[in-house]
N, CA, C and O atoms as a GROMACS GRO file, in nm:
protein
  512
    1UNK      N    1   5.762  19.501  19.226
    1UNK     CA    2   5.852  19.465  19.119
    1UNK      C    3   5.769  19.431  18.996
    1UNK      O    4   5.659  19.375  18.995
    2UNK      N    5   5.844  19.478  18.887
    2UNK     CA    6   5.725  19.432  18.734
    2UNK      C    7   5.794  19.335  18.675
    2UNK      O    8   5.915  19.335  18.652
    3UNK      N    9   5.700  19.234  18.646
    3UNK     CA   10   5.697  19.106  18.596
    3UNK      C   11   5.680  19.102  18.422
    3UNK      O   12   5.589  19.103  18.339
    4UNK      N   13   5.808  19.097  18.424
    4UNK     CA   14   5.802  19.042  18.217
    4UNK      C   15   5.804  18.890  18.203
    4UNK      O   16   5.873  18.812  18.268
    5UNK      N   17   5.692  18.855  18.076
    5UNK     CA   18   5.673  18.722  18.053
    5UNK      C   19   5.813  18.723  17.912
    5UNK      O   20   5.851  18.803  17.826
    6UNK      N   21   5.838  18.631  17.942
    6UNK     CA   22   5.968  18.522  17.884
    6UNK      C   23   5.934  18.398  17.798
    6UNK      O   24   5.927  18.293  17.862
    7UNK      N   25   5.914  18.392  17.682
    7UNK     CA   26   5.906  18.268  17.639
    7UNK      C   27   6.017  18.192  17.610
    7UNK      O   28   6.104  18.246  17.542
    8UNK      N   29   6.040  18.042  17.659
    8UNK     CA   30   6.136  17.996  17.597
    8UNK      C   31   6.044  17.849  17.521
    8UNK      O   32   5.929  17.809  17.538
    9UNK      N   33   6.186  17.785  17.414
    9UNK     CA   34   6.109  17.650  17.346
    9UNK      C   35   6.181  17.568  17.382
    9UNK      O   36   6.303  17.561  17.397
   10UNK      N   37   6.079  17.489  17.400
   10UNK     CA   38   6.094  17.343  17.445
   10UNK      C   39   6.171  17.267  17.349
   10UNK      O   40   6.213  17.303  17.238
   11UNK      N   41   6.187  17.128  17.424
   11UNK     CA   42   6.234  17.020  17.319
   11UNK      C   43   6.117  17.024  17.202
   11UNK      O   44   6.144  17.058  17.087
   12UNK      N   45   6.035  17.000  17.228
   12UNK     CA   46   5.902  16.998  17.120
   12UNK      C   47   5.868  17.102  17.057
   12UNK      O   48   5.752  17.119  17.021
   13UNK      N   49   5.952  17.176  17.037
   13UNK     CA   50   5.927  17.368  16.996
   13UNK      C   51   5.797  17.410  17.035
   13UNK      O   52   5.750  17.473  16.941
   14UNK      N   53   5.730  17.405  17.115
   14UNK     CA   54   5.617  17.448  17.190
   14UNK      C   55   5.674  17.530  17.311
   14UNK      O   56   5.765  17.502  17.390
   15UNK      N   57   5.570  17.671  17.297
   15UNK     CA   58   5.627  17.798  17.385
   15UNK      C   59   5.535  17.736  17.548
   15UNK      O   60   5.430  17.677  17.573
   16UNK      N   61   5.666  17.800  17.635
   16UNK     CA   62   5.560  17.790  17.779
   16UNK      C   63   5.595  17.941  17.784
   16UNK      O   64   5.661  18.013  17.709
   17UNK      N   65   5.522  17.963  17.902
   17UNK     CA   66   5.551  18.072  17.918
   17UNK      C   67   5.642  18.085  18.071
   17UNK      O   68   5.644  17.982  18.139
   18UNK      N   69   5.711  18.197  18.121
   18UNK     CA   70   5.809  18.177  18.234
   18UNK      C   71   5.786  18.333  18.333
   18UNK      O   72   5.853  18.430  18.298
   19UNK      N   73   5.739  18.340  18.392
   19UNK     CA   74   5.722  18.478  18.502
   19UNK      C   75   5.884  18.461  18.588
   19UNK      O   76   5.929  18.376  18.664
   20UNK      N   77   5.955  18.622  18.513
   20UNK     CA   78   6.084  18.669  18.564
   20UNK      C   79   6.056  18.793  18.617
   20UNK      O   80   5.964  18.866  18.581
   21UNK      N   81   6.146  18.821  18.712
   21UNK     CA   82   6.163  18.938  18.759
   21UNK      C   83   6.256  19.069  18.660
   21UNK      O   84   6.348  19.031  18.588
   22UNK      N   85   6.233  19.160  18.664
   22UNK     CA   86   6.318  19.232  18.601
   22UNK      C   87   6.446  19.246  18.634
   22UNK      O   88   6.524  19.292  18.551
   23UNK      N   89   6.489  19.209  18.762
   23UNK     CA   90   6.597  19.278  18.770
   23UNK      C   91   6.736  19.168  18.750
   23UNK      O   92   6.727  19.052  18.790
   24UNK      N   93   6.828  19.208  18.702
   24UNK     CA   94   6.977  19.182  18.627
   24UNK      C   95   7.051  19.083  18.752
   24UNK      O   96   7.174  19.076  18.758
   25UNK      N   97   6.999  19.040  18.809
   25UNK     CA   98   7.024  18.910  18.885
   25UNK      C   99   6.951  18.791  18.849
   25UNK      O  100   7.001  18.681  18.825
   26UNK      N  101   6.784  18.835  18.846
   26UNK     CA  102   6.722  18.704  18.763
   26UNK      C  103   6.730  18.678  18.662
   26UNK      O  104   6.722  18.564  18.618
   27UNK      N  105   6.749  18.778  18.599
   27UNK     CA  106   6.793  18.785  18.417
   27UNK      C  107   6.957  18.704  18.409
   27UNK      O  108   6.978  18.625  18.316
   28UNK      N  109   7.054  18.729  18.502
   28UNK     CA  110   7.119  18.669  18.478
   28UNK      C  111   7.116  18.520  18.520
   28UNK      O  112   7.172  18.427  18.462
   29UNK      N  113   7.050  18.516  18.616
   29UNK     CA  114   7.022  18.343  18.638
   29UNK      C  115   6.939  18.255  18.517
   29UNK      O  116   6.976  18.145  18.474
   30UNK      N  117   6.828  18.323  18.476
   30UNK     CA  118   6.777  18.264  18.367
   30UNK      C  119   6.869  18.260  18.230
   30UNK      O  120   6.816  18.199  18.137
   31UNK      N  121   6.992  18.315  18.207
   31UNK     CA  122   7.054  18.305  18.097
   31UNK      C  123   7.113  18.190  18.142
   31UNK      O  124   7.079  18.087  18.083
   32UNK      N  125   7.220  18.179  18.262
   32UNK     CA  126   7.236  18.069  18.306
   32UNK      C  127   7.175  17.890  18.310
   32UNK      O  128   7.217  17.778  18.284
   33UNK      N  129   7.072  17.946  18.352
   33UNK     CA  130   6.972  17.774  18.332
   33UNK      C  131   6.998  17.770  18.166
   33UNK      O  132   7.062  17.672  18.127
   34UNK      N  133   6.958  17.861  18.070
   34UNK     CA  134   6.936  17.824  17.966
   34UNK      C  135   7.094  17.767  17.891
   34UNK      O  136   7.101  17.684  17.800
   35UNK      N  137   7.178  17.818  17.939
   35UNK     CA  138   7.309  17.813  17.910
   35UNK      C  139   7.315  17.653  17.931
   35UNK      O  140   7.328  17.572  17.839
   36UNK      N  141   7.302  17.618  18.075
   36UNK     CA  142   7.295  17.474  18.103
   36UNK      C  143   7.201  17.380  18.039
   36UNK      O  144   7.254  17.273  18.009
   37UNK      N  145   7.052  17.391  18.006
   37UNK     CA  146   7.014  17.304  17.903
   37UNK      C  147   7.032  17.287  17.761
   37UNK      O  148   7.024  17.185  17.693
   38UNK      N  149   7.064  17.430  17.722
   38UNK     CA  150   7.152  17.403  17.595
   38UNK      C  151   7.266  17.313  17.590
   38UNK      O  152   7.279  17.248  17.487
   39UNK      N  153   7.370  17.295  17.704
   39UNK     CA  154   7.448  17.237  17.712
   39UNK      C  155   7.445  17.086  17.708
   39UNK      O  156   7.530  17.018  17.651
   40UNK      N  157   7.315  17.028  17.791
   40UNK     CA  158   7.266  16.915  17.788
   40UNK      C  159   7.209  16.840  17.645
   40UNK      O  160   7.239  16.723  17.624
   41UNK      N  161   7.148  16.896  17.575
   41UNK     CA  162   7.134  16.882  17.473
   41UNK      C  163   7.185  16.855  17.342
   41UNK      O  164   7.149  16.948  17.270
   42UNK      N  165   7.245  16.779  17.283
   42UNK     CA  166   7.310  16.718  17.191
   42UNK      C  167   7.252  16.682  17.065
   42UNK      O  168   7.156  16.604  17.060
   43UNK      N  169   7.300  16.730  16.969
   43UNK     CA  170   7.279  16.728  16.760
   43UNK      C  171   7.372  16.654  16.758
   43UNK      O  172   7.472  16.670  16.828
   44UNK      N  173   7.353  16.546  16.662
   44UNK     CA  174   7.386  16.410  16.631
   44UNK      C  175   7.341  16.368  16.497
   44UNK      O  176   7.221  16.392  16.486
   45UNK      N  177   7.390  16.314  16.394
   45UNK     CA  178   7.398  16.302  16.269
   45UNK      C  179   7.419  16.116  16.235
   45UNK      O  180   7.514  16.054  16.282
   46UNK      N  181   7.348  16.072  16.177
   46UNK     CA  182   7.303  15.917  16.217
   46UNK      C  183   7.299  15.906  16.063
   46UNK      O  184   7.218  15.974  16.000
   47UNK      N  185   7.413  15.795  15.983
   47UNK     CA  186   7.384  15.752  15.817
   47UNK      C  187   7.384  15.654  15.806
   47UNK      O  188   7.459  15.562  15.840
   48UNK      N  189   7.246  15.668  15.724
   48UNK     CA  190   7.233  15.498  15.630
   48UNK      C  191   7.182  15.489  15.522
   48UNK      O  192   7.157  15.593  15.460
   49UNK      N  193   7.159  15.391  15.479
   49UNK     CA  194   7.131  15.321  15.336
   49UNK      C  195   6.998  15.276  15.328
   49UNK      O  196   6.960  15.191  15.409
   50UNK      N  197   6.912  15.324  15.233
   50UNK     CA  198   6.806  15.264  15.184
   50UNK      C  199   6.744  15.241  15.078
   50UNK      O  200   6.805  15.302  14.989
   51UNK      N  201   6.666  15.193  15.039
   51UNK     CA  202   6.609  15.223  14.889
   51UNK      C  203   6.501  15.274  14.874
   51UNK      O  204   6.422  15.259  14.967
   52UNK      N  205   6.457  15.350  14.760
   52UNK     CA  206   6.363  15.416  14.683
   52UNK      C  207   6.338  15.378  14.571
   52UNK      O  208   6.414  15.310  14.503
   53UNK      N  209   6.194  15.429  14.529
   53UNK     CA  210   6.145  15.422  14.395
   53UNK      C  211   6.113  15.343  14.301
   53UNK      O  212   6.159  15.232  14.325
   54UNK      N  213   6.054  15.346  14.201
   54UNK     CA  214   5.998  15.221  14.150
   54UNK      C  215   6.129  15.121  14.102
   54UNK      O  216   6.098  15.005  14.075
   55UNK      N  217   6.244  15.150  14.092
   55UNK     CA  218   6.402  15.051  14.077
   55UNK      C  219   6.451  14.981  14.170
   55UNK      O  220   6.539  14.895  14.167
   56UNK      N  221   6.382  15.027  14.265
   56UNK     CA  222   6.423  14.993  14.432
   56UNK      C  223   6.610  15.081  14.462
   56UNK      O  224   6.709  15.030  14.513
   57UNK      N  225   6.595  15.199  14.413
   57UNK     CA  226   6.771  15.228  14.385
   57UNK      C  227   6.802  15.292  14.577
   57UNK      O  228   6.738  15.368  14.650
   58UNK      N  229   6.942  15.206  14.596
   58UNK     CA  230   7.005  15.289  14.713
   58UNK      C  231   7.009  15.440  14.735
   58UNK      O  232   7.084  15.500  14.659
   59UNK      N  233   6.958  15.497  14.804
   59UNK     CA  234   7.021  15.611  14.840
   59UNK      C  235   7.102  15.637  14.958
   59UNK      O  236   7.049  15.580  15.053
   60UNK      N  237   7.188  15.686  14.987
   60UNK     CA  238   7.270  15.742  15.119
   60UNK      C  239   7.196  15.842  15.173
   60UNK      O  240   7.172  15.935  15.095
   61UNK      N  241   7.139  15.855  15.319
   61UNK     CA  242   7.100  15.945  15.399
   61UNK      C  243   7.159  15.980  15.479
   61UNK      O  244   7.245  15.901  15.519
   62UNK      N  245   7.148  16.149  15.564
   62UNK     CA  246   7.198  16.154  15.674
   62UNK      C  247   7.080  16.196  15.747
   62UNK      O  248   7.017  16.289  15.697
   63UNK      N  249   7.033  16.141  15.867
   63UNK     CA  250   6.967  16.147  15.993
   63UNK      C  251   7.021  16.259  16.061
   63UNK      O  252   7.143  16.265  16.047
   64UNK      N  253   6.949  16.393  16.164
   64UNK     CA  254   7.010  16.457  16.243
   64UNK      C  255   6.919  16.437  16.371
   64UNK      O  256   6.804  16.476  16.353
   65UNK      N  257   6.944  16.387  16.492
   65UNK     CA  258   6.858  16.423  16.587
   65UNK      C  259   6.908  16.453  16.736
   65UNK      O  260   7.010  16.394  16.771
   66UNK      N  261   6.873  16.501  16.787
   66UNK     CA  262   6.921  16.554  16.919
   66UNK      C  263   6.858  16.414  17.023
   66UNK      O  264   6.807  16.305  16.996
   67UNK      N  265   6.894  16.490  17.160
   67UNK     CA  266   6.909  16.352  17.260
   67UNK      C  267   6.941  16.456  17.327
   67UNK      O  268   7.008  16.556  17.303
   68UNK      N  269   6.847  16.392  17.471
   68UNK     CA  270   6.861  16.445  17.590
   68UNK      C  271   6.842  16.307  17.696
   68UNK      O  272   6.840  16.187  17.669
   69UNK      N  273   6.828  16.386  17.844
   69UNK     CA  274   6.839  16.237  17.905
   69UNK      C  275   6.669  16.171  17.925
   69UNK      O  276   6.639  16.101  18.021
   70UNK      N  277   6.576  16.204  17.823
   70UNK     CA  278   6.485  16.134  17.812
   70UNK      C  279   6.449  16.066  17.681
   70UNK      O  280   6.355  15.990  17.658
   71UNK      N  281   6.568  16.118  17.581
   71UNK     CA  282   6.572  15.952  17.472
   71UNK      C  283   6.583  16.079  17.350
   71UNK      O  284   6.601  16.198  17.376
   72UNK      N  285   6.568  16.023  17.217
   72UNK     CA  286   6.541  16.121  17.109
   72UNK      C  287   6.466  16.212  17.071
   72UNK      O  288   6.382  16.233  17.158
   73UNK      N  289   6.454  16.281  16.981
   73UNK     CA  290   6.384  16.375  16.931
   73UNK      C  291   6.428  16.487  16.805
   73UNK      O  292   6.538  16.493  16.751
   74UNK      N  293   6.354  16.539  16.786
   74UNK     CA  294   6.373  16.618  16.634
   74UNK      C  295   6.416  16.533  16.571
   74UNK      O  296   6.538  16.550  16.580
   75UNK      N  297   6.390  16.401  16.475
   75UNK     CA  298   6.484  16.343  16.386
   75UNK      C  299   6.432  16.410  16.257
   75UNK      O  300   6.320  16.448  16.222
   76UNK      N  301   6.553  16.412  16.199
   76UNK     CA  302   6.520  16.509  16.041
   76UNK      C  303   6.614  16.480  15.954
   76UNK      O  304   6.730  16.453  15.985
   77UNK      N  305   6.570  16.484  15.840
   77UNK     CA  306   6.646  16.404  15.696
   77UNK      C  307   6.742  16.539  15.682
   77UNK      O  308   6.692  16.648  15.657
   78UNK      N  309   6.819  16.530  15.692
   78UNK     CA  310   6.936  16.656  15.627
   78UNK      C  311   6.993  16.652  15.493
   78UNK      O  312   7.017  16.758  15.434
   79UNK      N  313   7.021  16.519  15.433
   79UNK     CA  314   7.107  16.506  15.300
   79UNK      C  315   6.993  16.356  15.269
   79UNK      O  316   6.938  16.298  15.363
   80UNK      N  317   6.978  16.315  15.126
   80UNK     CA  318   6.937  16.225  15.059
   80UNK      C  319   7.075  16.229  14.912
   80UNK      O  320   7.108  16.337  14.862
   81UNK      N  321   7.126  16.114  14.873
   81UNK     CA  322   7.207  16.110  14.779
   81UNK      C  323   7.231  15.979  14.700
   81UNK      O  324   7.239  15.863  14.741
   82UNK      N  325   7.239  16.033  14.572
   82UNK     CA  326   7.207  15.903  14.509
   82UNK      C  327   7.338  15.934  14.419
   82UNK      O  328   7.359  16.036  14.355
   83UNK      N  329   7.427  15.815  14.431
   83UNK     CA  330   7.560  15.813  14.350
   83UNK      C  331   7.651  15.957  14.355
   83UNK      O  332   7.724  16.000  14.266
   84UNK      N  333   7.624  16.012  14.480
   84UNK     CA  334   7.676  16.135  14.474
   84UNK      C  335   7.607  16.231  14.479
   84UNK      O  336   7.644  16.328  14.546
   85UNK      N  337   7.506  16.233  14.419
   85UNK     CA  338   7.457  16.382  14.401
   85UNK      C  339   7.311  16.366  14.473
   85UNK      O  340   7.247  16.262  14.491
   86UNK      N  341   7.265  16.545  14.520
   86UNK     CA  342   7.142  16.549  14.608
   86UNK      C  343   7.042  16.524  14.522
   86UNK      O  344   7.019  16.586  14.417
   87UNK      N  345   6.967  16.410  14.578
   87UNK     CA  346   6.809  16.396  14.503
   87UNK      C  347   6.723  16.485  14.624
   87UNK      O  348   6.605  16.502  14.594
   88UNK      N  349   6.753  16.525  14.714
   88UNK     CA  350   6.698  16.568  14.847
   88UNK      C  351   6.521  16.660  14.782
   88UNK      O  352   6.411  16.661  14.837
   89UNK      N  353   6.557  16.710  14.675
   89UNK     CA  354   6.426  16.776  14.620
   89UNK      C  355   6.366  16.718  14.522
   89UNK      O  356   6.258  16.741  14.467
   90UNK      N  357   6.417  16.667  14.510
   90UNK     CA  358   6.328  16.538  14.392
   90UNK      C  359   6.260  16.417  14.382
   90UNK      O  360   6.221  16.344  14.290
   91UNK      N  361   6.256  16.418  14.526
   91UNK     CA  362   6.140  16.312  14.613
   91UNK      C  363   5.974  16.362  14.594
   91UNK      O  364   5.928  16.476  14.585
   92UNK      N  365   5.920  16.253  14.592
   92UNK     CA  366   5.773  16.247  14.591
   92UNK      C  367   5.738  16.258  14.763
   92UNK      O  368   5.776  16.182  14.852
   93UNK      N  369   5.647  16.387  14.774
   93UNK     CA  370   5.612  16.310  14.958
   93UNK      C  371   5.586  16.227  14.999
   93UNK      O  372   5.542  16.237  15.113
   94UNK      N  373   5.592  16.109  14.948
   94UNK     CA  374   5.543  15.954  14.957
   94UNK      C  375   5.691  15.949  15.015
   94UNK      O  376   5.722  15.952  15.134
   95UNK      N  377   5.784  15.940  14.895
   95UNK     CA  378   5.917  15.885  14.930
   95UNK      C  379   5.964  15.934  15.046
   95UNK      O  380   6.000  15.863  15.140
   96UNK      N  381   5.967  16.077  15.044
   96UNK     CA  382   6.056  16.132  15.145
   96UNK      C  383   6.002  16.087  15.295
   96UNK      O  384   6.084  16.074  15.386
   97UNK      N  385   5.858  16.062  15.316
   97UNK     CA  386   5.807  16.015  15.386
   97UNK      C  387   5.860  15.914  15.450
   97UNK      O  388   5.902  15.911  15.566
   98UNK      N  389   5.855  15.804  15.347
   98UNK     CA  390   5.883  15.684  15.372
   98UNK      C  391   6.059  15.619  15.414
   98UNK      O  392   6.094  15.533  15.494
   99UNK      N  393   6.151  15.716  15.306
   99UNK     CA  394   6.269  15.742  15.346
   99UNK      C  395   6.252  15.774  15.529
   99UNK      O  396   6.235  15.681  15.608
  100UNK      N  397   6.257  15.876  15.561
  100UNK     CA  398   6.216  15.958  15.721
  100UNK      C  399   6.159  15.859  15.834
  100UNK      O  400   6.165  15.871  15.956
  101UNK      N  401   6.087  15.731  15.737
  101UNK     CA  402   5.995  15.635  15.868
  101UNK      C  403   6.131  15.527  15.862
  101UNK      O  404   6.182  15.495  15.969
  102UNK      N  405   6.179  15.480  15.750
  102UNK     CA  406   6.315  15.363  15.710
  102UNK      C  407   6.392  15.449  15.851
  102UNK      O  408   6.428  15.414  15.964
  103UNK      N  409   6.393  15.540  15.797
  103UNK     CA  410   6.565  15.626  15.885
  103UNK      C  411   6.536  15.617  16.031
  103UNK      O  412   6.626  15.564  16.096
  104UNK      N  413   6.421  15.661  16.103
  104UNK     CA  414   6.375  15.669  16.252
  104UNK      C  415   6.379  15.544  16.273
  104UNK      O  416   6.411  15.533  16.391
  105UNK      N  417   6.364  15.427  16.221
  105UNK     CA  418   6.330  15.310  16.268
  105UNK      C  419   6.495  15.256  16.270
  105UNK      O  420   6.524  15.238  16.388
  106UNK      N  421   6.551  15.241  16.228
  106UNK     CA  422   6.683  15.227  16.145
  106UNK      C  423   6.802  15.290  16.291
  106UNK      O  424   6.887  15.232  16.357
  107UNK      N  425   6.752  15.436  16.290
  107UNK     CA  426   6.840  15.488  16.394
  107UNK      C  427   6.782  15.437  16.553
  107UNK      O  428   6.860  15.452  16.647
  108UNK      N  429   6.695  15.400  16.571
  108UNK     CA  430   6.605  15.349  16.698
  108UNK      C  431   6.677  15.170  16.727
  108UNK      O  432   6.694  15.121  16.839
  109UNK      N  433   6.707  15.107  16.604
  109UNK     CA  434   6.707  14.956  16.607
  109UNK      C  435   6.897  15.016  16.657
  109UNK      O  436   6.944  14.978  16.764
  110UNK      N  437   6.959  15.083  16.586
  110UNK     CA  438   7.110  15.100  16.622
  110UNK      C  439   7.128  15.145  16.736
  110UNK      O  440   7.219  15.094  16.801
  111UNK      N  441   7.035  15.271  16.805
  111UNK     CA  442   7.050  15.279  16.960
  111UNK      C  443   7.012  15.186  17.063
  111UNK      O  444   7.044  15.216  17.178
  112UNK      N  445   6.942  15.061  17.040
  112UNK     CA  446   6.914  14.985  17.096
  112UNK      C  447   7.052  14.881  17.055
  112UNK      O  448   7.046  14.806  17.152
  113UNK      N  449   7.125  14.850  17.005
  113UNK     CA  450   7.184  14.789  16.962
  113UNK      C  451   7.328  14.812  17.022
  113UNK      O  452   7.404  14.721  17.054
  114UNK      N  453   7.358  14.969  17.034
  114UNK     CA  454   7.480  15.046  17.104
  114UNK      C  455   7.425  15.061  17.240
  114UNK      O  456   7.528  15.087  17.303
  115UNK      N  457   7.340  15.060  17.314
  115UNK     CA  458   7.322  15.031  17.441
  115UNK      C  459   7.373  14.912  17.524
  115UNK      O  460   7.443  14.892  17.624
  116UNK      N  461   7.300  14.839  17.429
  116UNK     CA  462   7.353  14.673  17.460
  116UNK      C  463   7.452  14.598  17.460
  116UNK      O  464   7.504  14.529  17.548
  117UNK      N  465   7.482  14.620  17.327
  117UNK     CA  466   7.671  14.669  17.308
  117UNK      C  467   7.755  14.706  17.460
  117UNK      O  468   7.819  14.624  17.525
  118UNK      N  469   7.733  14.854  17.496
  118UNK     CA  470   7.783  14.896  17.595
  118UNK      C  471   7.754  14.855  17.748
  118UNK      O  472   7.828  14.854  17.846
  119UNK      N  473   7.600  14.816  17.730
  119UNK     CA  474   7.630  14.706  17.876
  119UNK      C  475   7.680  14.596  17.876
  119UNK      O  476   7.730  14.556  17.982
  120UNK      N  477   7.682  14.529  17.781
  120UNK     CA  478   7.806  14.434  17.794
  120UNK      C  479   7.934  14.428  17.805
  120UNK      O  480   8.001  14.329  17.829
  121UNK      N  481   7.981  14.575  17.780
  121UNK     CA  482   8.100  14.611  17.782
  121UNK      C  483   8.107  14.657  17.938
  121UNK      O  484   8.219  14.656  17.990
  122UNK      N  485   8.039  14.681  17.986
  122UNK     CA  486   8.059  14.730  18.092
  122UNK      C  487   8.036  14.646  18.219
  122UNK      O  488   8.077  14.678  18.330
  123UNK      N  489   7.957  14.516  18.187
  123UNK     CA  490   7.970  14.436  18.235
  123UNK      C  491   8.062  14.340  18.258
  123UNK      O  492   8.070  14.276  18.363
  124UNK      N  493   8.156  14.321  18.129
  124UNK     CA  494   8.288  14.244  18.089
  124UNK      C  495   8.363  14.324  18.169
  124UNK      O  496   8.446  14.248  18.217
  125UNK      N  497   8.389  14.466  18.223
  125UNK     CA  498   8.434  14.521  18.259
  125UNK      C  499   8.490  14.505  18.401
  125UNK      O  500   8.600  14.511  18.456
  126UNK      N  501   8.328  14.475  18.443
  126UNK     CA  502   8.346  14.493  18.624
  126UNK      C  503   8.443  14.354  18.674
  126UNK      O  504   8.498  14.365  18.783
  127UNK      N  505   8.461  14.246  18.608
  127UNK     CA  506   8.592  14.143  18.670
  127UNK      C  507   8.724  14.206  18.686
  127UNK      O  508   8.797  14.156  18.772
  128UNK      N  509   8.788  14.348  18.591
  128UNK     CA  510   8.871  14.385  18.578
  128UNK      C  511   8.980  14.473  18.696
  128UNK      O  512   9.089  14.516  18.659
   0.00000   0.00000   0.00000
């Protein structure tokens, strides 16, 4: 039987490589698995408030990051807005930087926060 190499990407967009069989049974099982970790995998959109620049002025962000069942990943600035309108390209790489470290830390302190939240809820729960 001849063996075609398969790359797929990881959570970390880093290629492995995968030894499949050719034939339209393994091909269909491997669409399958992939079907199912795509499925597992979840994009999620996380907003908050911070400041920038030498005024110290608010901006509104939106956070996007996925989640699987070993915690976060990919977090990425999608929108920056100031009174409405996109400053998103008019950041210094300092800022945007620093915006991106505010936001990860920010969305990390709220998942710790909605965890805890929910075991207590779920603890209030179990008398019920």
């Amino acid at each position: 039987m001849r063996q075609h190499r398969v790359s797929l990407a990881t959570k970390q967009n880093q290629k492995i490589g995968l030894m499949v069989g050719c034939t339209i049974k393994t091909r269909w099982m491997l669409v399958k698995q992939l079907a199912t970790i795509k499925e597992k995998i979840m994009e999620y959109e996380f907003n908050f408030e911070t400041t920038t620049g030498a005024g110290g002025e608010t901006v509104q962000c939106v956070l996007t990051y996925e989640t699987d069942e070993e915690g976060t990943y990919a977090e990425n600035l999608k929108s920056i807005h100031y009174e409405g309108t996109d400053v998103f390209a008019l950041l210094s790489e300092e800022q945007f930087m620093q915006i991106e470290m505010d936001g990860t830390m920010k969305l990390s302190s709220h998942l710790v926060a909605e965890a805890d939240h929910s075991a207590s809820v779920d603890y209030d729960m179990r008398g019920i």
